[in-house]
N, C-alpha and C positions, 0 to 999 in steps of 0.2 A: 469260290475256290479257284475258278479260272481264272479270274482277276488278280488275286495273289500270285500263284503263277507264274503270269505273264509279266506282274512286277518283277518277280524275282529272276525272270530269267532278261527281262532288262538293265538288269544292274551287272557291275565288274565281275566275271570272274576273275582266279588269280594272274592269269596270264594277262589279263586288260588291268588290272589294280596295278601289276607289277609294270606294263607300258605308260600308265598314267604316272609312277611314281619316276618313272626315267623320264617324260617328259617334262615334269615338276625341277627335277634339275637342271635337265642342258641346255642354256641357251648361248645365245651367242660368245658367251667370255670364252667359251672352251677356244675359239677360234682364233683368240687375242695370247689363249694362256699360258702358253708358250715362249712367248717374247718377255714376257712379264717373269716368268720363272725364270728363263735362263741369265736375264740381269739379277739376279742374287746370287748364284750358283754355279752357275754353266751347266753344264750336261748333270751336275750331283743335284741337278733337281728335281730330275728323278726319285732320289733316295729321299728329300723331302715330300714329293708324292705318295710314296708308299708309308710315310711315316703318317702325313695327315688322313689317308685313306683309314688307318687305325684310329684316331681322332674321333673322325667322324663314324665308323659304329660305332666306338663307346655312345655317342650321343642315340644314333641310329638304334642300338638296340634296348636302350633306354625305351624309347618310342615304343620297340615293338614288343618289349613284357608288358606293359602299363597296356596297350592296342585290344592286348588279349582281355581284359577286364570287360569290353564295352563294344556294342552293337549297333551304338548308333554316331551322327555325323557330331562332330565339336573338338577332335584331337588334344591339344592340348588345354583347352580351357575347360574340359569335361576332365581331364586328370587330375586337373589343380584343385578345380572345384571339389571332387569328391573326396581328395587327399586333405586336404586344407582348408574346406570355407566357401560361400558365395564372395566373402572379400577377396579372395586371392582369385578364385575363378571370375570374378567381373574383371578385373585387371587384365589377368592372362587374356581373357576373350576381350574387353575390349580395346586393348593398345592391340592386339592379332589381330584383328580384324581391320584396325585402321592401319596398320603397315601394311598389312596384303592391301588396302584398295588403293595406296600411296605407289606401292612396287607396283600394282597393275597399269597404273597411270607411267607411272617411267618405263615398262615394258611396250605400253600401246608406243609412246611415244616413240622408243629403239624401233618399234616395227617402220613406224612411216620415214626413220631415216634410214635406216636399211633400203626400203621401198624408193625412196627418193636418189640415193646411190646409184639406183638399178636405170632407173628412171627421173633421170635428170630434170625432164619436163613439167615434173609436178610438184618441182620446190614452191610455188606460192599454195599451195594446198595443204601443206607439210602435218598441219596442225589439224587439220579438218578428217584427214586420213585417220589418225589417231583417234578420233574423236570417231569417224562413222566405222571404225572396227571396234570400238567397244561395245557402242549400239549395236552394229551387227550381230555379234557373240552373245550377248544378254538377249537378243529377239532368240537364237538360237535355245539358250538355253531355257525359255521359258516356254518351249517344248519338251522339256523334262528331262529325266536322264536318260533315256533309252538314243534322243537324237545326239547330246550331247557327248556318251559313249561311246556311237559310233564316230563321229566327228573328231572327238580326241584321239584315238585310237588312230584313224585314218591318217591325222597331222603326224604324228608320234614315227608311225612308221615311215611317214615320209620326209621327218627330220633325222630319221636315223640312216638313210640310203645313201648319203653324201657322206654320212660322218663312217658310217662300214665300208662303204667304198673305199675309205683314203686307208684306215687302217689295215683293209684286207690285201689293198697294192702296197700301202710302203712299209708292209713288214717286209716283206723279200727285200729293202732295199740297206734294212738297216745293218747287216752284215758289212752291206756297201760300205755304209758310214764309219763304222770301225776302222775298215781299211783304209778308207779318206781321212783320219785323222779327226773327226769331227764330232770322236768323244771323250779328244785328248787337249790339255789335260782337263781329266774329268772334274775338277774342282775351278772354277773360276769366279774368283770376289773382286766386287767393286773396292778402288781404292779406301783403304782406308775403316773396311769391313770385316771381321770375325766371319768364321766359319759359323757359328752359333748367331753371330744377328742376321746373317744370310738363311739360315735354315728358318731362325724366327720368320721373317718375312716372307719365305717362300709359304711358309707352314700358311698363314695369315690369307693368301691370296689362294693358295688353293682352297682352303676353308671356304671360305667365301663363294667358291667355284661351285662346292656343294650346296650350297643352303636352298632351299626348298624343299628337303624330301618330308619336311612338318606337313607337307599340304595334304600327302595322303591319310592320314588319320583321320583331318577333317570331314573327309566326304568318307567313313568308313559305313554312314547308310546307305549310301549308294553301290558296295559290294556286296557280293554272295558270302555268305558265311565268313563276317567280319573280325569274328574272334579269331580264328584261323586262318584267314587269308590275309589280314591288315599285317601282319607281324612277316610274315613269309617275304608277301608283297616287298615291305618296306627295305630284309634286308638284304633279298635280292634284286632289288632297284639300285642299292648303292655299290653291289659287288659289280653287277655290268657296268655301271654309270664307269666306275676304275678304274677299273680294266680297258676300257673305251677313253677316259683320259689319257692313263700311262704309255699309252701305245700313240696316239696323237699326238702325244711330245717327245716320245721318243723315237716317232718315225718324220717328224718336222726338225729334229734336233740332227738325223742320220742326214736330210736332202741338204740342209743348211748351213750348220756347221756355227759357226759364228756370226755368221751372217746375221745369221734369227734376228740381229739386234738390232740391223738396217734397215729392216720393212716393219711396217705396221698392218702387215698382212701376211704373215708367218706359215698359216694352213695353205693360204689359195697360192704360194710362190713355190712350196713344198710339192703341193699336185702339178702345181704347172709347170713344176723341173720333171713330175714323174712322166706326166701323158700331155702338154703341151697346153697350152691357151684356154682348151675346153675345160681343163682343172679350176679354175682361177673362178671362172663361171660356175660351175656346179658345186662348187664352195661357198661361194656369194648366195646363190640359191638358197643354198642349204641353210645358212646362217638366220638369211631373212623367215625361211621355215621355222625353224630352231625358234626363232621368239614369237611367231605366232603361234607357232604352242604352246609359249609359258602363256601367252594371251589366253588362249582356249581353256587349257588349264583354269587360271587363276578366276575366269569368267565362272564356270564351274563351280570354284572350291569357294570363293569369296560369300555370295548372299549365302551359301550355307552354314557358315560360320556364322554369319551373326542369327540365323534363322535357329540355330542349335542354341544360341543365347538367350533369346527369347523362348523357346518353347522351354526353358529353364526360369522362366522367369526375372532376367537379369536385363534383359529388351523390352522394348514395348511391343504387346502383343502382336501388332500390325508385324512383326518381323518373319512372323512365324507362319503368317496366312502364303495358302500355297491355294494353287490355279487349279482347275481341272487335271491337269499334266501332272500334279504335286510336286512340281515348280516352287520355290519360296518366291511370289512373282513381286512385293514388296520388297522384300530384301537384294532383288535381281533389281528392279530400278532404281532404288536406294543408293545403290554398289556401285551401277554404271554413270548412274548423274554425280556422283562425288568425283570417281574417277576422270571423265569428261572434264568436270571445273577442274581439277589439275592441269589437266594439260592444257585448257583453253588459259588459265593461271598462267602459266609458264615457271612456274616456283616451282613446280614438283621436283626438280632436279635435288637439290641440296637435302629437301627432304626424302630424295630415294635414299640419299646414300647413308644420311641420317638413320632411316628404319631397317639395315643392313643390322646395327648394334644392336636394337629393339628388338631381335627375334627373339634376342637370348635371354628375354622375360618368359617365352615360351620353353627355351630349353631347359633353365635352371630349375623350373618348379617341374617340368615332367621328371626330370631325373632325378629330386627330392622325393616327385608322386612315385619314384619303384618302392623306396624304404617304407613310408607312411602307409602304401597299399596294402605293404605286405604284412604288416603290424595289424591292419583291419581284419584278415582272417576270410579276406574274400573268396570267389571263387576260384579255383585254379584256374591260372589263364592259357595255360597251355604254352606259353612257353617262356621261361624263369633263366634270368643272369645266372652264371654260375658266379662261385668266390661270395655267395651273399652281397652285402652292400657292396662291394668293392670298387666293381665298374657302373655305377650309382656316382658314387663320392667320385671319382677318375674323371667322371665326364661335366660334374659342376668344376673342379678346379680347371680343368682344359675353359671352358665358360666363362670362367675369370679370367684367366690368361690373356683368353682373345679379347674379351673387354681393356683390359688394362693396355692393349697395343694400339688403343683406338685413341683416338683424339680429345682433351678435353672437353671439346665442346660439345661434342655427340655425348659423352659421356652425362652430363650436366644437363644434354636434350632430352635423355633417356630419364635420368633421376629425374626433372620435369613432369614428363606425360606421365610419370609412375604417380607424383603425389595430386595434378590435374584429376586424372580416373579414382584416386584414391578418394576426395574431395567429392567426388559426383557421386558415390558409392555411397557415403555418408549424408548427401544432401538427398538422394533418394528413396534409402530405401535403409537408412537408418542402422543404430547401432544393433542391433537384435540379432540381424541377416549373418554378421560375421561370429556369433559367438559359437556354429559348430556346421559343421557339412552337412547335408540332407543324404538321404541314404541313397544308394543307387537302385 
């Protein structure tokens, strides 16, 4: 009994679920996102921020009714599955689990150019960095959740000290800004651009801004009372994560003005107008923080993902074998040597930006899984969509949206690795598997 316990008291509570679910989102782009938005818009992108932040809980609280069904680790491939099938759940789970160790590999890589930024001396190393923080993080974690936990948590808050900092200084400034003229006028289009394909695009890049907050789900065995805290967690990870954008761009928009469009360094030129040279620096810092916690993070939430596959029987067994620590320690090396051959590859790139579209194999079927669950007559999950299907249907058409803004060729990458997994599916484990869902 003390050993349960002690498990339990080393997994997330809400308050560590809901810092893992902000660390899951912010990395470095927030520090970029600014310059990026105000070429669509100028200061009215703002008003596209606050439109995508709705965007994104339709999808977000999709997550968190379907969350409440289920106790243990696999987010959206444990929705799909139970809603729909081992066919649609093999899919879900495994194009998820191969874009998270695709994005871990372009995130390690961000860390060691960040790193190398900082520290110019270790550009012949560039690649090897990447490579022995992955390693690092996976020895990490196959000390189990409890070191891991801490570790996240510790990063988490000390990516957010820079990013609090700037917005708890340059809200007092942004009055300033007004006065300066530098949120006038407030609609500014590139030649030649609609007010409407400006908003499109801004909508597009901030979206993008958010994507990670699926990972918390994943790991919903590694929290305390997961039915009730995975859903809390989720939708107040995205109302901070917001609020913490909207204010970054609109306190980099008040110091800058138009400027924004001349640097490629928008945040650190914003701090170093407010408090001088040392801004520019603990910006920089913070950035390269920022993405060793999506590393931390993703080290975490990835072998668990596929280890939830496998104890489903959709992996081979060996996924699901866990250490003394209950560690998934096969799927934790698995995870790190894939991600490793990327980077030592040097292809990862094309394919990061690639598995950006591929999440929304995850998004589409969790937010089909509200309707389908609810038709099963399952438990109450404790906390339910109002309007019925409404913002269900709302957040698969936003889904298509953003697919159709994307590129042909990702488009045609994505329909690809759908009928590849689909093809495996059937070579494995046969037609039988998909004629009905197992029960939960």
């Amino acid at each position: 009994m003390a050993t349960q316990k002690e498990s339990e008291k080393s997994k997330f509570s809400l308050s560590g679920a809901t810092l893992y679910g902000i660390n899951a989102v912010i990395g470095s782009g927030i520090f970029l996102l600014p310059r990026t938005l105000y070429e669509g818009l100028g200061p009215a992108s703002l008003v596209a921020m606050l439109v995508d932040v709705i965007l994104v809980l339709l999808l977000a609280l999709c997550f968190a009714e379907v969350a409440g069904y289920f106790d243990k680790n696999g987010g959206a491939f444990q929705y799909s599955k139970a809603a729909f099938g081992d066919f649609v759940g093999f899919n879900v789970g495994v194009l998820g689990w191969a874009v998270t160790v695709i994005a871990w590999g372009a995130m390690a890589a961000g860390f060691a150019r960040l790193f190398i930024a900082l520290v110019p001396s270790f550009k012949p190393y560039e690649t090897w960095i990447a490579v022995i923080l992955i390693v690092l993080l996976s020895v990490i974690n196959s000390f189990g959740v409890k070191t891991s936990k801490i570790f996240t948590i510790t990063i988490t808050i000390a990516k957010l000290i820079p990013i609090i900092a700037f917005v708890a200084i340059s809200v007092f400034f942004i009055r300033g800004g007004f006065d300066a003229g530098n949120f006038t006028p407030f609609v500014q289009l590139p030649p030649g651009k609609s007010f409407m394909e400006g908003m499109s695009s801004s909508a597009l890049v901030v979206f993008y801004a958010f994507i990670g907050f699926e990972a918390l789900p994943v790991v919903a065995g590694e929290m305390r009372n997961p039915k009730k805290n995975v859903p809390k967690a989720i939708v107040m990870s995205i109302i901070i994560v917001s609020l913490l954008y909207f204010l970054i761009i609109a306190g980099t928009i008040a110091q800058l003005g138009n400027g924004i469009l001349s640097t490629d360094t928008p945040v650190q030129d914003a701090f170093t107008k407010i408090i001088g040279p040392v801004g520019k620096f603990i910006i920089t810092i913070g950035a390269l923080i920022s993405v060793g916690g999506l590393n931390t993070g993703d080290s975490m939430m990835i072998p668990r993902y596929a280890c939830s596959i496998a104890e489903d029987g959709l992996l081979p067994k060996a996924f699901a074998k866990k250490n003394k620590n209950q560690a998934p320690i096969f799927a934790i090396i698995v995870s790190g040597v894939l991600a490793s051959a990327l980077v030592l590859s040097g292809s990862f790139e094309q394919l990061a930006q690639l598995s950006v579209l591929m999440r929304f194999i995850q998004y589409i079927p969790t937010a089909l899984s509200v309707i389908a669950l609810r038709k099963k007559g399952l438990e109450d999950p404790g906390f339910k969509l109002p309007f019925g299907p409404v913002i269900a249907i709302l957040s698969v058409l936003v889904s298509l949206w953003m697919i159709s803004s994307s590129s042909m060729i990702n488009i045609l990458f994505t329909v690809g690795a759908i009928c590849i997994t689909s093809i495996l599916y059937f070579i494995l484990y046969g037609k039988k598997k998909s004629e009905g869902s197992r029960e939960l």
